[in-house]
N, C-alpha and C positions, 0 to 999 in steps of 0.2 A: 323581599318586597318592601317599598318602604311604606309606613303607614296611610291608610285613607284617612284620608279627611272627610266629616261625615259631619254634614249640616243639620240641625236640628234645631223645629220650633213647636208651639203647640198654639193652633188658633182657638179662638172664643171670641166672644160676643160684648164689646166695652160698657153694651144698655146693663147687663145682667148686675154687676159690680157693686153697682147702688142699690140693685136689688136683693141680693142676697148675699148677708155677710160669708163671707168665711170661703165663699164661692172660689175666688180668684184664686188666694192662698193655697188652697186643695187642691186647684188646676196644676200651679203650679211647681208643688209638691210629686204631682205626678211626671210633671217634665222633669224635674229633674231626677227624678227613678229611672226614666228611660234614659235620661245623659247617664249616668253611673251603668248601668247596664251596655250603653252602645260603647262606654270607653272599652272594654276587652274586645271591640272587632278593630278602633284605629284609633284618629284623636278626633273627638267630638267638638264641633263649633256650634252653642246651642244662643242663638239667640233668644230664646227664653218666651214669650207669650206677643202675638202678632193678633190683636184684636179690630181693630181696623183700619180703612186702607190710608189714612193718614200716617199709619206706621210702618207701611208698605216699603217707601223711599228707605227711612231706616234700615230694613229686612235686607233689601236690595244690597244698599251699599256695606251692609257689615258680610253678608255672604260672600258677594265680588270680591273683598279686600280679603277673606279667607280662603279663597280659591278650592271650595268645597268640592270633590267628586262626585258625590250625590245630595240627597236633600231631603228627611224624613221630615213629612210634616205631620202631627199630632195631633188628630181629631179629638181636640180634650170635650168637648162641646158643641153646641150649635155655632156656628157663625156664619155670616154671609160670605159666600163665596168672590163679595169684588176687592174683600180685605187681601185675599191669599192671589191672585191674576195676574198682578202685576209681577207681582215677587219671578214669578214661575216665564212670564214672558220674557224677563230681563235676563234670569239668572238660568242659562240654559244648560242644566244638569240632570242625568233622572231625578225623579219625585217618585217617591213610595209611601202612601196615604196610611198612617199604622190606626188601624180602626181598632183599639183597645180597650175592650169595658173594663172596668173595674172590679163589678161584682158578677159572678157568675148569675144570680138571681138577686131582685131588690128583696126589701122586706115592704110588701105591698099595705100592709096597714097602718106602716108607722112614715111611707114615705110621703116631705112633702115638694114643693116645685123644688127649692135648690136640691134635693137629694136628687130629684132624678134627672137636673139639668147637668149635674157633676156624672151620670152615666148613661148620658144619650148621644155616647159619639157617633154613632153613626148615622143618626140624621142629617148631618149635613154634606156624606159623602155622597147620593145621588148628585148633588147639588153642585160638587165640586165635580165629579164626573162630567156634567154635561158640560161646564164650562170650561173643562178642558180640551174636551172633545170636541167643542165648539171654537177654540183657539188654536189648538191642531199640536199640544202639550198631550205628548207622551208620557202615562202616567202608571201605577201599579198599586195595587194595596196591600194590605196584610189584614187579617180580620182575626180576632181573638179574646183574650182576656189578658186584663195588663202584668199580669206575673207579682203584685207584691207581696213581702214576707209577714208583713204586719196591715192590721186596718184602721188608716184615720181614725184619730178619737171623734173628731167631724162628723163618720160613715153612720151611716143605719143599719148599712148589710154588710155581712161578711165578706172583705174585699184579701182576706190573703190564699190567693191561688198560686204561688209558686208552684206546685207541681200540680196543676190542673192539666189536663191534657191539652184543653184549649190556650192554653199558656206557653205549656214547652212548644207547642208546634207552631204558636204564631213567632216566637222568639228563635225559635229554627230558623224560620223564613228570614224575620228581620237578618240574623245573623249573613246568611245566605246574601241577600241581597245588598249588606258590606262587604262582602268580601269579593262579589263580583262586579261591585263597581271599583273596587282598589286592582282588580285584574285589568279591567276597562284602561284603567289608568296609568297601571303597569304597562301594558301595551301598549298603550302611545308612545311612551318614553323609551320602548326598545326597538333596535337595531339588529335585523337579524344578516350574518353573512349569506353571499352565494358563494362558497368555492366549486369552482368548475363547472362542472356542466350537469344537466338531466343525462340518467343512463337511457341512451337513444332508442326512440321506441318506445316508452313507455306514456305515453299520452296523456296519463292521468297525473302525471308526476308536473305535468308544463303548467305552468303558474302565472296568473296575467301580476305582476309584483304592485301594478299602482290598482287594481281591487282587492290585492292586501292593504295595502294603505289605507284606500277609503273606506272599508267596513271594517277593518281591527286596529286602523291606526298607528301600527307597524312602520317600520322603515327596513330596507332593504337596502344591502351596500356588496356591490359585487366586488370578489378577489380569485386572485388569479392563483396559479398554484405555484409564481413563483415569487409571490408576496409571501407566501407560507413558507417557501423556501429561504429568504434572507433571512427569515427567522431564526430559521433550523441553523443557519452559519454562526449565529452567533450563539450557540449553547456550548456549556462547556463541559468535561467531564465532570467536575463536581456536581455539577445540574444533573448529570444522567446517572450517578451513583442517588445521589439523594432522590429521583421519580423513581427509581430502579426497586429501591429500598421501600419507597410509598407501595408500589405498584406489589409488590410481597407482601406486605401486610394486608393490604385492601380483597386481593384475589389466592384464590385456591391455585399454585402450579400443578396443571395434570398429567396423568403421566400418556400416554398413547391412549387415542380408543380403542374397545374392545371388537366394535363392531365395524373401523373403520382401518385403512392398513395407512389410507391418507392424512389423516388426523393423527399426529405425533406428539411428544412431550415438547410443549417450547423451547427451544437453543437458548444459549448466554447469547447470541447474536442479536437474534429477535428479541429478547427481553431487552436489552443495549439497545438496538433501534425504536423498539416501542417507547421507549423511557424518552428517547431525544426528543422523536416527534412530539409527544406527550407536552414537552418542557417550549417547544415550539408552536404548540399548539395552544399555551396558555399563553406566550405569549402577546401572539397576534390578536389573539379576543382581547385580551388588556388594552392592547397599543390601541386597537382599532373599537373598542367600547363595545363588544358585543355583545347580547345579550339570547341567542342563538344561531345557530348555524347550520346550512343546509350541504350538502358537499358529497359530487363522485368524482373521479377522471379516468378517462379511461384514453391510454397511451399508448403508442404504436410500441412494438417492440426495443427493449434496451434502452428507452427514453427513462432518465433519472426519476423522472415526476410518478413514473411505474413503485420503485423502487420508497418511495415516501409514502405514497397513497396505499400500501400495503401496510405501515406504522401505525393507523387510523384507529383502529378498532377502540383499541385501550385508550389514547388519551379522550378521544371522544365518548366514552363510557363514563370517565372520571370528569370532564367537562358538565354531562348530562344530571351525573348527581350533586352535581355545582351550584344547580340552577341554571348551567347554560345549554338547551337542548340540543342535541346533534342528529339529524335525520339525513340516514344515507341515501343513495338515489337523489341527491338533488332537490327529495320531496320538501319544499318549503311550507307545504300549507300544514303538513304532518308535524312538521319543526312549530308553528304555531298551535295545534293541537297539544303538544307536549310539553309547551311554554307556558300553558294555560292549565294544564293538569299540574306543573310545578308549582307556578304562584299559586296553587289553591293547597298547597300542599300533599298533595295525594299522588305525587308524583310522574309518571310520564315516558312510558319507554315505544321503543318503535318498534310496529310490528303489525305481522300481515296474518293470513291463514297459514298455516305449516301443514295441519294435516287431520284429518276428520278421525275419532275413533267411537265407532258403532257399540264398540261395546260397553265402554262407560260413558255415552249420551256425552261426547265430549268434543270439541274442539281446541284441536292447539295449537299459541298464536306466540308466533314468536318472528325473530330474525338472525341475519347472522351480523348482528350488531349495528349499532350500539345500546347498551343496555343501563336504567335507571338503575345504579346498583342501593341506595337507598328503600327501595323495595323488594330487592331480592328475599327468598326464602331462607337461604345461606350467602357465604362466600360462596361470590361467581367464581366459576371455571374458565381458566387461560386453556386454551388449546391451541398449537402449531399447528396449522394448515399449509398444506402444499399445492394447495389451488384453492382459489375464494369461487364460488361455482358462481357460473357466467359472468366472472370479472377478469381481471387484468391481477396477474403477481400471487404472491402465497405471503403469509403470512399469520399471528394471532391475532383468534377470537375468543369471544366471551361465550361460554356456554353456564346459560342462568334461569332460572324461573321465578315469578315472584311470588311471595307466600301465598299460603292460601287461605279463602276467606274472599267477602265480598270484592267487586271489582264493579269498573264502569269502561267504556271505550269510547274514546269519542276520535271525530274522523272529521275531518273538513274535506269536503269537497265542492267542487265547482259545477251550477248547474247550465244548461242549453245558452239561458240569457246572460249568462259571465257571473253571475252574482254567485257568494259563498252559500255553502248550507254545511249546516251543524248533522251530525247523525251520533246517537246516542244508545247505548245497549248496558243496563244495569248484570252482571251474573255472578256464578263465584268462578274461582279458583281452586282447584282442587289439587290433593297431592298424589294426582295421579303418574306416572315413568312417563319420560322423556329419552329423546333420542340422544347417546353421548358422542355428536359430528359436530360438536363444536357452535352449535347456533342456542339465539337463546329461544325458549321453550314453555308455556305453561298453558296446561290442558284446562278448560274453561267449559263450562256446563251455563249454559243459555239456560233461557227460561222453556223454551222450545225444543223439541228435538233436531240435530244438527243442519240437518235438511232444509226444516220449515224456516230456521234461523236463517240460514245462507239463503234461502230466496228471499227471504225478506229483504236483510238487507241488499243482496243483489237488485233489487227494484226500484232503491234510492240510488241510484248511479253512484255509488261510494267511488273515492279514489281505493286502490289495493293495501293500502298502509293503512294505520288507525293510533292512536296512543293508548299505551294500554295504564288505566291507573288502581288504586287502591279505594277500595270504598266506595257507596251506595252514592254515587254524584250527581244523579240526572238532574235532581233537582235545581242544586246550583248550576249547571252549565246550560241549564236552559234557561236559567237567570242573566249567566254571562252572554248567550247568545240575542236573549231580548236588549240587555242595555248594548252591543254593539249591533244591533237592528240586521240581526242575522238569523235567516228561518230558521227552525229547529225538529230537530224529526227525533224520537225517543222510540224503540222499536221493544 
């Protein structure tokens, strides 16, 4: 992902300056503690101290010309809110209000007006609320303590809370809220393919492409399967010894299931076809800039395009931990879910219910590919298949689970009035047996028993797919769902 850019000011009050030496200096002392801190989420553009609205125009045009993704502004102080209105009307990015004291508590006998105008950020955020709310500026806060290692020789009170708790978790958030606006902005800039078609029938998988557009910003570019085919003409053997050789290192060869007579050890054939597709499959995302991919087909009998869409598994697995996500079925909206668990780093594999187990309070969610191999538990398992069930041709899959340990799922689907919604569910991973037919697999423990869980979410009208990623996420993705102005349901 490439870096956000990430706006930063800190307003005050221009009367105070002549009022209280030392005042301004310690302000902005503290801004720039928070530029040093905001630079590990991207690159910081800090305009530096926005006191009143005669320096508004300034604010505006140094913002504009740095094309900021979001916009933290820095309640260092009092200020009047018609300093900060314009900035915010012009320059229309999120805004997250960082209401950060300094001192956990003042020293009440020794404090006088400038001590405690240097830790009264939050009086002016009422202030700023209404008048956003009143201009119809979408806006967020953070509320905390400002995290320094040391205290102003200036301070009265003890201002080094670096690990106060009110510190680490507003600095969470802040983090949080960079990194899903650099999502925000990632997805604009991507292009995600359609190869072929939705597997027919499945209603939840049908995607309206331009309310992808207009709530995630996405771009959509449909290919046919035999754009993917010129491809494949032009690979050569050397291309398919060198993914051949990738594709052994990366994956477990297995040998036959134990419990399946259909599930065999992959052939030199199939691994030689997997390899081609693989090498054609990269390079149609290249040619064509993509930035994920949705793709089924299902073809009458003996049609060539049978015999390729069978090669899919593996390059689309090795695409997925690329950063470029691949959701079978057609599911597009699932391909943006797992677009969006990649740029956050936590990965992103596709996957539905598989199968409920009562005895250890478990659900296991998996598919028969493609799979994040970046979050596996192990080397994924290559398995020969002699039928893909309810599809078209035979060929290898991945059979994988992803470690265990916390997890998050999130699921885009579409509701009654066309518009997206978000569904979210925090659980772990467990290293509970999985089934060895070749799909991928990992048994998951709700916070609920499996029953309560599956109705629940059953009542969000889910699409049947979901992305399954790594670690406690809800929070950011409910951050990501606010700045793309998309409902958000966390079950």
């Amino acid at each position: 992902m490439k870096s956000v850019r990430i706006g930063l000011y800190s307003a005050g009050l221009r009367a105070y300056w002549s009022q209280f030496a030392g005042l301004k200096e310690r302000l902005l002392g503290y801004n720039r503690f928070i530029e040093q801190k905001l630079s590990s989420c991207g690159t910081v553009c800090n305009f530096g101290l926005l006191d009143d609205m005669d320096r508004a125009d300034d604010a505006i045009r140094y913002f504009a010309a740095e094309q900021v993704d979001i916009i933290f502004l820095h309640s260092a102080t009092y200020f009047t809110s018609d300093s900060v209105l314009p900035l915010h009307l012009s320059v229309k990015v999120p805004v997250v209000v960082l209401n950060l004291q300094p001192s956990p508590r003042i020293d009440y006998e020794r404090t006088d007006t400038g001590e405690w105008l240097a830790q009264c950020c939050a009086c002016p955020v009422p202030e700023i609320s209404n008048a956003f709310e009143r201009a119809g500026i979408s806006f967020y806060f953070v509320s905390g303590l400002l995290g320094l290692s040391e205290t102003p020789e200036i301070a009265m009170s003890c201002e080094k809370t670096s690990e106060h708790p009110a510190a680490v978790r507003a600095w969470k958030e802040i983090e949080e809220w960079a990194l899903a606006a650099g999502i925000r902005a990632e997805l604009s800039r991507t292009v995600f393919g359609f190869l072929g078609g939705n597997y027919s029938g499945m209603l939840d998988m049908y995607s309206d492409f331009t309310m992808l557009s207009a709530k995630a910003g996405v771009r959509v570019k449909i290919i046919e399967m035999c754009d993917l085919n010129a491809f494949l003409t032009e690979v050569t053997d050397a291309e398919i010894k060198e993914k051949r050789d990738e594709i052994c290192r990366i994956f477990e060869i297995a040998e036959g299931s134990p419990s399946d007579t259909r599930v065999r050890k992959p052939s030199d054939d199939q691994l030689d076809w997997s390899a081609a597709v693989a090498v054609a499959q990269e390079k149609m995302v290249a040619d064509y800039g993509l930035g994920g991919l949705a793709y089924y087909y299902h073809s009458v009998d003996g049609n060539p395009y049978e015999e390729l869409q069978s090669g899919f598994i593996v390059g689309h697995s090795l695409l997925t931990s690329r950063g470029i996500p691949c959701a079978g079925e057609a599911d597009l909206k699932t391909a943006l879910a797992m677009k969006i668990g990649d740029l956050a780093g936590v990965g992103g594999s596709f996957a539905e219910i598989v199968v409920a187990d009562y005895r250890d309070g478990t659900i296991l969610i998996g598919h028969d590919g493609p799979f994040h191999i970046r979050i596996s538990d192990r080397k994924p398992i290559l398995r020969g298949m002699q039928v893909y069930h309810g599809k078209k041709g035979s060929g290898i899959s991945v059979e994988a689970k992803v470690k265990p340990g916390p997890i998050t799922t999130l699921n885009v689907t579409q509701t009654r009035d066309g518009k997206l919604k978000l569904i979210i569910s925090e659980a772990e991973a467990t290293n509970g047996p999985i089934m060895t037919i070749g799909n991928t697999q990992t048994p998951v423990r709700f916070s609920t028993d499996p029953d309560s869980y599956m109705e629940k979410w059953f009542a969000e009208a889910p699409t049947h797919h979901c992305a399954l990623t790594v670690g406690h996420n809800a929070s950011l993705f409910c951050k990501v769902g606010e700045l793309l102005d998309i409902p958000t349901v966390v079950l």
